[in-house]
C-alpha positions as a Python dict, from the first residue, in 0.01 Angstrom:
ca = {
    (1, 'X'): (0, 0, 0),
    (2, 'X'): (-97, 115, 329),
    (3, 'X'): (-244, -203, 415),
    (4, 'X'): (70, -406, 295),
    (5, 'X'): (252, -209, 543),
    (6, 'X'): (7, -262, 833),
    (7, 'X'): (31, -608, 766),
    (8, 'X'): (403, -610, 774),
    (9, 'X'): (401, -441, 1101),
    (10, 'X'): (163, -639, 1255),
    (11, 'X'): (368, -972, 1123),
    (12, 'X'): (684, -801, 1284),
    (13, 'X'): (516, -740, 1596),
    (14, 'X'): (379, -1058, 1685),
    (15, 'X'): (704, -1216, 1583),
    (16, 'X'): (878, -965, 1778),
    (17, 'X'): (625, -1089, 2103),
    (18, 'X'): (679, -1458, 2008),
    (19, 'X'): (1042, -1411, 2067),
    (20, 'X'): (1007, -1209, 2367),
    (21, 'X'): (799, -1435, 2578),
    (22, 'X'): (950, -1703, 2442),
    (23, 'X'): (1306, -1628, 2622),
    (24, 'X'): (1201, -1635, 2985),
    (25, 'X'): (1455, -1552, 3234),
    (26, 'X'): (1398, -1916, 3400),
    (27, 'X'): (1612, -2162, 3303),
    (28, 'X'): (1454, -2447, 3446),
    (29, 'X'): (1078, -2346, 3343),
    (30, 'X'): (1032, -2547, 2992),
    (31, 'X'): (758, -2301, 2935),
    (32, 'X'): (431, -2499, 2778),
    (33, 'X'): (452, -2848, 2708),
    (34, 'X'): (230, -3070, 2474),
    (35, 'X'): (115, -3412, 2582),
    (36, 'X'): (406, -3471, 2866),
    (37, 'X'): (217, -3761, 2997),
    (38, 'X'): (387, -3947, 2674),
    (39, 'X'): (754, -3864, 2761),
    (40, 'X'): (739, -3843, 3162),
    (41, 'X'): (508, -4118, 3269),
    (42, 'X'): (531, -4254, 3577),
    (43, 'X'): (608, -4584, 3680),
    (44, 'X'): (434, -4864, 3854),
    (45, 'X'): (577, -4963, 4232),
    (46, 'X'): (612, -5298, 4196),
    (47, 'X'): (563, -5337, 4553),
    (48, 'X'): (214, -5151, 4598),
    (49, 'X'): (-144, -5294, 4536),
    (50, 'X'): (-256, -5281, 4190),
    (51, 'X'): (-590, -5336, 4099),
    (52, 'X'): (-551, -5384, 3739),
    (53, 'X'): (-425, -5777, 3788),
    (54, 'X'): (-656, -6025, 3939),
    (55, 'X'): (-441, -6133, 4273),
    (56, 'X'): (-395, -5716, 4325),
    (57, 'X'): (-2, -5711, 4293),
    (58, 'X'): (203, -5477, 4046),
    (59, 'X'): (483, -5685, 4024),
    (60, 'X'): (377, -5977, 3792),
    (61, 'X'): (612, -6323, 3733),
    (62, 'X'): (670, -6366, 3382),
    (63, 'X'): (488, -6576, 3180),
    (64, 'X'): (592, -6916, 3115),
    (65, 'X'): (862, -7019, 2852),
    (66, 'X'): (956, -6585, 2836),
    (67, 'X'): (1323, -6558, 2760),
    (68, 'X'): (1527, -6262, 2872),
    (69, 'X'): (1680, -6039, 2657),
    (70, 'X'): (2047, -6149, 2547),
    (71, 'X'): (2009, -6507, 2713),
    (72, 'X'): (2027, -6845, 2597),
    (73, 'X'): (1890, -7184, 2790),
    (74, 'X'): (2209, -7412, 2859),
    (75, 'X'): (2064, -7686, 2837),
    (76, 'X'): (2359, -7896, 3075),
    (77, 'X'): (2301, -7920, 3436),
    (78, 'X'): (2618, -7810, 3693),
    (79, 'X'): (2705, -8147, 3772),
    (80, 'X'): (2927, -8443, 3663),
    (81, 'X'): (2701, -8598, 3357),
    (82, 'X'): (2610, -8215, 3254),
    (83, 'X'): (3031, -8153, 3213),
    (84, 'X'): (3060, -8474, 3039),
    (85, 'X'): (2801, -8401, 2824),
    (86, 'X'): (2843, -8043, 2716),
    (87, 'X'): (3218, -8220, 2635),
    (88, 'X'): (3091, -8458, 2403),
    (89, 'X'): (2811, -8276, 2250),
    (90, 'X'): (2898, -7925, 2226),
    (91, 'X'): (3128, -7729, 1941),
    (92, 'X'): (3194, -7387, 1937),
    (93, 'X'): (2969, -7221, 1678),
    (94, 'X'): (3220, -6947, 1640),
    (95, 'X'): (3482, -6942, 1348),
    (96, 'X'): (3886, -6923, 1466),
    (97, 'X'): (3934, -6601, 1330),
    (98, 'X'): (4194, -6355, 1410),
    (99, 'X'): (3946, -6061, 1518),
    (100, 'X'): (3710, -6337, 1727),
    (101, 'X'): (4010, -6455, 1838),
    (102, 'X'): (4166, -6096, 1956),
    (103, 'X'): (3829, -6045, 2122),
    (104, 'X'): (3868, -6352, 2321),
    (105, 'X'): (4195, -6246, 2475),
    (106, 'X'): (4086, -5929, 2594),
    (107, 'X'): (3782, -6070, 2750),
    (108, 'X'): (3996, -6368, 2883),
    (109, 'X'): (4269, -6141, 3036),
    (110, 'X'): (3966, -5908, 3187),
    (111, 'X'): (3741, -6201, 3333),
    (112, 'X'): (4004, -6476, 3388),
    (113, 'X'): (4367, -6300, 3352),
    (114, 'X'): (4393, -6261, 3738),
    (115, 'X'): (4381, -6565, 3807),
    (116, 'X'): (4434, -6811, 3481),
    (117, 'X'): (4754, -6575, 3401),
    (118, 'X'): (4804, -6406, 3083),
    (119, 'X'): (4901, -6705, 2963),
    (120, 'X'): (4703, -6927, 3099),
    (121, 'X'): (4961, -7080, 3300),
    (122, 'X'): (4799, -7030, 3665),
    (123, 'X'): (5018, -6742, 3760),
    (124, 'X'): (4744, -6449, 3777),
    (125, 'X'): (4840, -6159, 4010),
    (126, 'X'): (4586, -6268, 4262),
    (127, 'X'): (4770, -6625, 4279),
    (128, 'X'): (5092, -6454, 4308),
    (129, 'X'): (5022, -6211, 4559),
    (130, 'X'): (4922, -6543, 4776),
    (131, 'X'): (4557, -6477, 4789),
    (132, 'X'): (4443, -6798, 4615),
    (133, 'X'): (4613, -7125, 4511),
    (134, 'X'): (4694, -7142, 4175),
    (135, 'X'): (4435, -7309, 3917),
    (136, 'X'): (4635, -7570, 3681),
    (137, 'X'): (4804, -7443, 3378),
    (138, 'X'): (4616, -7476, 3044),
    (139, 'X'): (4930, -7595, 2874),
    (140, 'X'): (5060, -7866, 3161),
    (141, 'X'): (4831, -7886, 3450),
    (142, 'X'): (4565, -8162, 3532),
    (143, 'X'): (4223, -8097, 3551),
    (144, 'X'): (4069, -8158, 3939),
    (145, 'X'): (3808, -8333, 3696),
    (146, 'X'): (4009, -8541, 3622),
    (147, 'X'): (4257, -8564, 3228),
    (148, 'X'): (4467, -8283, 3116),
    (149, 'X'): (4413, -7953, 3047),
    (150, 'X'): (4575, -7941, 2728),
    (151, 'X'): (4324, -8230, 2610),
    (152, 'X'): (3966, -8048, 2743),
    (153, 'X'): (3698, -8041, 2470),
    (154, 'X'): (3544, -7649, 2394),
    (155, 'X'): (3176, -7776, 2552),
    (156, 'X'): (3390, -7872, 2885),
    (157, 'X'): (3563, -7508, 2867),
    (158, 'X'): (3226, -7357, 2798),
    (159, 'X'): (3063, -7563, 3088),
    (160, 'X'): (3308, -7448, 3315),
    (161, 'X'): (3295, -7094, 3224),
    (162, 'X'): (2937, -7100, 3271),
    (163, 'X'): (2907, -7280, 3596),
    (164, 'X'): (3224, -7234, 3761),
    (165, 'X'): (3495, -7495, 3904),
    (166, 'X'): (3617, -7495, 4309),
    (167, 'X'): (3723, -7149, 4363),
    (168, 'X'): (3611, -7008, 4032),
    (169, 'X'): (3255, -6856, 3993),
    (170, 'X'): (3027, -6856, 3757),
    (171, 'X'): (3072, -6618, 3491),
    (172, 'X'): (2700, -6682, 3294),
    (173, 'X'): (2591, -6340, 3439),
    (174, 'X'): (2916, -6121, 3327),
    (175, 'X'): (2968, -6296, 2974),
    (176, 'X'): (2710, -6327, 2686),
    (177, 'X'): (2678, -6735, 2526),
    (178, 'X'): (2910, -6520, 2243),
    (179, 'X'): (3134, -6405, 2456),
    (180, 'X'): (3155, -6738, 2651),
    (181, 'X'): (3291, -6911, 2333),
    (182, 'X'): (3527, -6624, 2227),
    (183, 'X'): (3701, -6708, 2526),
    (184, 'X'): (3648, -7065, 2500),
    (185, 'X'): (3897, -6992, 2113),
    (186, 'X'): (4146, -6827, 2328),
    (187, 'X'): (4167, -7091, 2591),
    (188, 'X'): (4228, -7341, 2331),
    (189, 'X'): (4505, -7112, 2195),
    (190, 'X'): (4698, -7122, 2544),
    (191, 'X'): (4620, -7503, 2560),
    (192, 'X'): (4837, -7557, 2260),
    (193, 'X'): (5154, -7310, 2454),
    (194, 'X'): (5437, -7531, 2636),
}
């Protein structure tokens, strides 16, 4: 019985110590750490020497064919015969759904809204205020391509997106291939307003 209790005591006690030193009065002091190498390691400088890689430099070009991560090859070159041909050979993969469709008017009036319009019609707030001409209305205008806009194909859309047209940039780095044709389904919604 006696020993029971000794044991007890001795249990309490080292919890009781295990508690205490365990509640430092430094906040910032993790106290011990195990294997922190795994959690916190530290990076290469891709601009110093490196003698792991043959020509000595940490910074390494990727290896042939590699693919970055949420990217697709578009396989049409930014000129003339690479519009003509993402016209005539592309189709948007996407269904015309309502929610695709919803999704391509908010990225359309957030990536194109400003200066397209809300609907489309060239009359974005930037155009309005004065600061750039107006682009041609989806609806009515002519394309500087040449046709109208009413009558452009979803691979020309896409094309443009991707590449950009006169004033307009390229928009390949801000929008996902998904994205690209979400708005490509809401531009052929505003092609069909008069």
């Amino acid at each position: 019985m006696l020993r029971n209790k000794i044991t007890g005591l001795l249990a309490i006690a080292v919890t009781a110590s295990i508690f205490i030193t365990s509640c430092g009065s430094d906040a910032s002091d993790p106290g011990l750490e195990y294997a922190n190498q795994m959690y916190k390691s530290e990076p290469a400088n891709p601009d110093q020497p490196n003698s792991v890689f043959a020509d000595g430099k940490t910074a390494q070009k990727p290896v042939d064919g590699t693919i970055p991560t949420h990217w697709a090859p578009f396989n049409y070159p930014n000129n003339a015969e690479g519009y003509s041909a993402a016209g005539a050979e592309l189709t948007n993969p996407l269904e015309r759904r309502e929610e695709i469709l919803s999704e391509g008017k908010k990225l359309y009036i957030s990536m194109c809204g400003t200066c397209h319009g809300v609907q489309g019609k060239g009359d974005g707030s930037i155009v309005v205020a004065g600061k750039y001409p107006a682009p041609p209305s989806y609806s009515t205008g002519v394309s500087s391509r040449g046709g109208d806009m009413k009558d452009l194909t979803p691979g020309k859309i896409y094309h443009t997106i991707t590449y950009g047209l006169n004033l307009m940039g390229p928009h390949a780095s801000q929008l996902t291939p998904e994205e690209r044709w979400k708005v490509v389904l809401y531009v052929q919604e505003l092609q069909k307003l008069q």
